[in-house]
N, C-alpha and C positions, 0 to 999 in steps of 0.2 A: 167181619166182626170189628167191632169201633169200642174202645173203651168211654165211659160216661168223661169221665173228666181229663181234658187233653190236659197232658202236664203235673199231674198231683203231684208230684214231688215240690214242686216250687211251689203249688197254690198250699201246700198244707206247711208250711213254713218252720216253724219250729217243732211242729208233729212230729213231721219227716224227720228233723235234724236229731228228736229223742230218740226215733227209731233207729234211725243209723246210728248213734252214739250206744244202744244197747249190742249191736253188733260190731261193734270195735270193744267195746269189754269181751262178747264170746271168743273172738277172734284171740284174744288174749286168755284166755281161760284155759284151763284142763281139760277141755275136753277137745280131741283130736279135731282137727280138719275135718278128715274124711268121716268119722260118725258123725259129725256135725249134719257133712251133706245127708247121709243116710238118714237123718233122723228128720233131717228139713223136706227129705223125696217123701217118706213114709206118712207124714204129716199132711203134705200138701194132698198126696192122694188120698186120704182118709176126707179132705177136707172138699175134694174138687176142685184143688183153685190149679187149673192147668199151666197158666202163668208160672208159674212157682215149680209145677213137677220136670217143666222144660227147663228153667233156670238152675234148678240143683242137679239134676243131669248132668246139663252141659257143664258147669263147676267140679262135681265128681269127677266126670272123664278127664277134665283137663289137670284133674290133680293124680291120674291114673288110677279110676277106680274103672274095673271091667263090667262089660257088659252084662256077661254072667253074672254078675251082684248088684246092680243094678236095677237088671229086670226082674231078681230074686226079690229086692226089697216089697212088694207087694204080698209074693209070697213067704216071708222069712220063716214061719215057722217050720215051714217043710222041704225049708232048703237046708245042705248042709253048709252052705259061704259064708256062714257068721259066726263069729265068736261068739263068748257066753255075755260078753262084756258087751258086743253089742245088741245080742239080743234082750240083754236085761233093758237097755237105752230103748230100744223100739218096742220092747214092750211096756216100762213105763211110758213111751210118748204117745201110742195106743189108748193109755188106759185115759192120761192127759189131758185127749183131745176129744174121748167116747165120754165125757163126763153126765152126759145127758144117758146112755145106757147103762150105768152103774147108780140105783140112788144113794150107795155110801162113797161116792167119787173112787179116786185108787185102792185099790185093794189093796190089803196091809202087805200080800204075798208079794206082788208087783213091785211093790215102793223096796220090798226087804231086799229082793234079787237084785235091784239096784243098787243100792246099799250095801251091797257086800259084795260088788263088783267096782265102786267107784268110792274112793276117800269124799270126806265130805265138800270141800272146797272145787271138786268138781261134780261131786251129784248135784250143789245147789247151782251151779252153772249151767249141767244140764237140765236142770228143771225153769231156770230163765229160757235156753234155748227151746223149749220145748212150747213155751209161756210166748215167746217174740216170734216163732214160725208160726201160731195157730195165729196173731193180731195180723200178720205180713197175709197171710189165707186171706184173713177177712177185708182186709185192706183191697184186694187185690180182687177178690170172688165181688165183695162188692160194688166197685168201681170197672170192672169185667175185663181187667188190664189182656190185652192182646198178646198171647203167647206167643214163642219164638220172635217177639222183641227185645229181647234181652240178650246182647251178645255179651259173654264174658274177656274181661279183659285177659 
């Protein structure tokens, strides 16, 4: 497998540099590391971009999250490894990124169990993070970036 464009991070120049600059705000935000990863794995796989489900993997692990919740994140509903907090975050990022199966986009239910698991100044962070992992998907699904190129530092 070959991705279309060698190099897109340099060729797309200032693009790239908004992109990375919306993740140095999350990295700064309320909302944890490790949901962060959870919410970026649960994303990517909803979205196909395999670039991205190997990338926050290996991130995850490296920040010590287990395999058991890991390989849970696909099935989180029927796993017991998550908090209420996180599954209120995956499942607003579900509803997020299925905006095409809902025609009233998030369900007022979705958005409320959010809301009453997270203060506001980190709901609207996770709803950028939710917003920068579906465009990083598309970036990546459509350019067909080569997974397990991405070593974390």
């Amino acid at each position: 497998m070959q991705g279309r464009i060698d190099d897109l991070p340099a060729k797309a120049g200032d693009g790239y540099k908004a992109m990375r600059s919306l993740e140095i705000y999350l990295a700064g935000s309320g909302v944890p590391s490790g949901l962060q990863h959870l919410v970026k794995l649960r994303v990517s796989q909803i979205n196909g971009c395999a670039f991205c489900v190997d990338m926050h993997s290996k991130h995850a692990r490296q920040e010590g999250e287990t395999d058991e919740r890991l390989f849970g994140v696909a099935a989180w509903r029927e796993s017991p490894h998550f908090t209420s907090a996180e599954r209120a975050a995956l499942d607003l990022a579900e509803a997020g990124t299925r905006l095409a199966d809902n025609p009233h986009g998030v369900p007022d239910e979705v958005y409320e169990r959010a809301r009453a698991e997270f203060d506001e100044p980190t709901l609207t962070a996770l709803i950028m993070l939710i917003a920068a992992i579906n465009a990083w998907n598309r970036i990546s699904v459509i350019n067909r970036t080569v997974p397990g190129t991405h070593t974390p530092r």
